[in-house]
N, C-alpha and C positions, 0 to 999 in steps of 0.2 A: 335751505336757508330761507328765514320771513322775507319777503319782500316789503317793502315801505311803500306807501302811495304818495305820487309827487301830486303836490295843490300847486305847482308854476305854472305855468300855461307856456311860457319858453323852455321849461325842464326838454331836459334829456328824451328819447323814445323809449328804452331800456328801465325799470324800477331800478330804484338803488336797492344794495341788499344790505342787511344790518350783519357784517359779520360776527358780531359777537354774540349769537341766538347761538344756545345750548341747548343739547336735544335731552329729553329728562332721564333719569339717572334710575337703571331697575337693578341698583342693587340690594336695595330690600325687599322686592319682588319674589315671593316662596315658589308662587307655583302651583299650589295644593291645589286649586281649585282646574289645573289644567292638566287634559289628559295628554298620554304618550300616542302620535299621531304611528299609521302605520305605513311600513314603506310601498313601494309602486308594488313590489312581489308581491306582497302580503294581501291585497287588493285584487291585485289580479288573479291571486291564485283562489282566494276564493271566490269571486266571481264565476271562472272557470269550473272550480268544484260543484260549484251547486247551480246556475240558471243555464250557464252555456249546455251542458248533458240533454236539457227539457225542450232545446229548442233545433238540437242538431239534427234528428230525423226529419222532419217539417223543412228547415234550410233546404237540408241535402235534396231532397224531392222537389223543392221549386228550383234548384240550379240544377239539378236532373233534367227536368224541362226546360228550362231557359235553353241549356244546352244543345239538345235534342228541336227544339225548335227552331234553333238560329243554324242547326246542321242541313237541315233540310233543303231550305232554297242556296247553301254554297254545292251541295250536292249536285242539284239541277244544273247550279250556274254552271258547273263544271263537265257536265253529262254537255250542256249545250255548246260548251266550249271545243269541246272536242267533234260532235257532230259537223260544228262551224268547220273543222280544219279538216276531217274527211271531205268537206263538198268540195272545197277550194282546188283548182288546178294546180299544180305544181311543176 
């Protein structure tokens, strides 16, 4: 809905609103000039088809490392963990 601008200086805090604002009318609106949009599938799936393939070896091999690199020091923590609980008296 428009809103109206108050010139009171006592008015209201709130605009008044003009209810009788009609919103414009697209019934002779064809079209022609607009295309058919495509859905989320359709999008995705070519996406998928064609860039994701060029970039999965390259991924795969940097989370290969990440992996492999973040194994490492739980490895240790865990060798050291256990050494810790053979020293302890029991």
């Amino acid at each position: 809905m428009k809103p109206t601008t108050i010139t009171n200086k006592n008015a209201r805090k709130f605009p008044f609103v003009d209810f009788q604002y009609q919103a414009s009318n697209l019934e002779d609106f064809t079209g022609c000039c607009a295309k058919t949009s495509k859905s989320l599938r359709d999008i995705s799936r070519d996406y998928f088809d064609s860039e994701a393939n060029h970039d999965f070896l390259s991924d795969a091999a940097v989370f290969g490392t990440l992996i492999a690199t973040a194994a490492v020091p739980i490895i240790f923590g865990v060798s050291a963990v256990l050494e810790l609980c053979r020293a302890l008296p029991f």
